[in-house]
C-alpha positions, 0 to 999 in steps of 0.5 A: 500500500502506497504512502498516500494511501496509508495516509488517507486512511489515518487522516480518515479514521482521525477525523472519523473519530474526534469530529464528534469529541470535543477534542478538536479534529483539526488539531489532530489532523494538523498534527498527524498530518505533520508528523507522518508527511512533513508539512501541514495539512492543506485546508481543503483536504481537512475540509474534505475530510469533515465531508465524510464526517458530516454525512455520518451525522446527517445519517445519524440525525436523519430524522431531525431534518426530515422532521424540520423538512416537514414541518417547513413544509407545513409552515408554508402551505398551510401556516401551522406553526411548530418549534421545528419550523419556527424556532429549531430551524431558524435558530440553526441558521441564524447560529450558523452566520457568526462562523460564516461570516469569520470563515469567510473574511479570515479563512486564508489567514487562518490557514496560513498562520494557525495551522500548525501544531504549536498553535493549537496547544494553548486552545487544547488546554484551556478549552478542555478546562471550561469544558469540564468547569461548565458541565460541572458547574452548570445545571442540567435542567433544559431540553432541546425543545426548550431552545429559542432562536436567541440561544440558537445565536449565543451557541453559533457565535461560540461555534465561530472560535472553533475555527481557532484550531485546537478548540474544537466545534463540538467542545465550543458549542457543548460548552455554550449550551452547557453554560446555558443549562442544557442536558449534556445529551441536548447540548451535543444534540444541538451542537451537531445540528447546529454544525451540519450547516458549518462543515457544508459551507466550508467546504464549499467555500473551499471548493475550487482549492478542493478541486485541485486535488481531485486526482490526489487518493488522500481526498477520497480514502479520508473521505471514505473512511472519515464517512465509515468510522463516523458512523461507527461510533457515533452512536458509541460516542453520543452515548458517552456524552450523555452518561458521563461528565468531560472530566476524562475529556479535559485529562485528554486534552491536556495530556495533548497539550503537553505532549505538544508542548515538550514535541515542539 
């Protein structure tokens, strides 16, 4: 098996695995992505990377959008108003401006400055410690059905630091909706609705650079396997979030940070 193929494979089961952990994707893709091939990995293949992710979460929510769908359709054909049609979908769009808007303007900077593995060492850190802080420091008393379109914005502008890599967009989002009080389960819950519209418009936004590597095997591999080990552990993964506190999260986190620290 040829290196790049081996390398699209680890990228892949990399990304597959800490997409839904809030432990920060893109710092371990970075980081993987260095210590395997030399050089930071480009933005358009760790977008394509999230392709195969994002799909896993559509399958997995499948019935949340469908029921959005219907209740957009019913919104409009006949009036009826729902929280799905009138607070849980307009609140995902509206969550999702803040990070356009950044990903958009500084995307280029981002990508030339920060994506390198001593950056994301700090965000690794301390965001693992908020992480652990607000769940046990926050009640629990909220549901998702309990949501309105104002908290739906507070969580999509905390979902614009992930673009710092090492933050993590689960981790930044679980926290807001943790700080909150939203149940852990409701919070991931959101967090990944909330993301699905992130992860698309990155990747169009990287289209025509993804383009350019339409011939390269990595794009493809990672993709498949990102797709394929999403969907085995997600179920696994939600589970965790729900029945356990970030605590070991937070242990992880800083253990990679300081393994970083002392590498680089």
């Amino acid at each position: 098996m040829n290196q790049d193929l081996i390398l699209g494979i680890v990228l892949g089961l990399v990304q597959g695995l800490t997409e839904l952990l809030p432990v920060s994707s893109s710092a371990h893709l970075i980081v993987v992505s260095e210590m395997m091939s030399g050089k930071p990995l480009p933005l358009a293949i760790n977008v394509a990377l999230h392709i195969g992710t994002v799909m896993a979460v559509l399958v997995y929510f499948f019935n949340d959008w469908l029921a959005m769908g219907r209740s957009l359709a019913r919104r409009v054909s006949s009036g009826t108003k729902s929280f799905g049609s009138d607070v849980l979908l307009p609140a995902i769009l509206l969550g999702s401006i803040p990070a356009g808007i950044i990903g958009l303007k500084f995307h280029r900077i981002i990508e030339e400055k920060l994506h390198h593995p001593q950056i994301v060492i700090l965000p690794l850190a301390l965001v693992g410690v908020l992480l652990w802080w607000s769940d046990k420091t926050r009640p629990s008393s909220r549901r998702l059905e309990e949501l309105t379109i104002k908290d739906g914005i507070i969580i999509g502008t905390a979902q614009a630091l992930s673009l710092i890599p090492g933050v993590s967009r689960s981790g930044s989002t679980i926290i807001a909706g943790r700080f909150l009080g939203f149940a852990r389960g409701d919070a991931a819950r959101f967090s990944f609705l909330l993301g699905t519209p992130a992860m698309f418009g990155a990747a169009l936004l990287e289209m025509r650079e993804i383009a350019q590597y339409l011939g390269d095997p990595v794009l493809y591999v990672g993709t498949l396997v990102s797709f394929a080990s999403g969907c085995f552990a997600i179920r696994f993964l939600m589970k965790f979030i729900r029945t356990n506190g970030f605590f070991w999260f937070m242990v992880y986190r800083a253990g990679l940070a300081i393994i970083l620290l002392l590498l680089y």
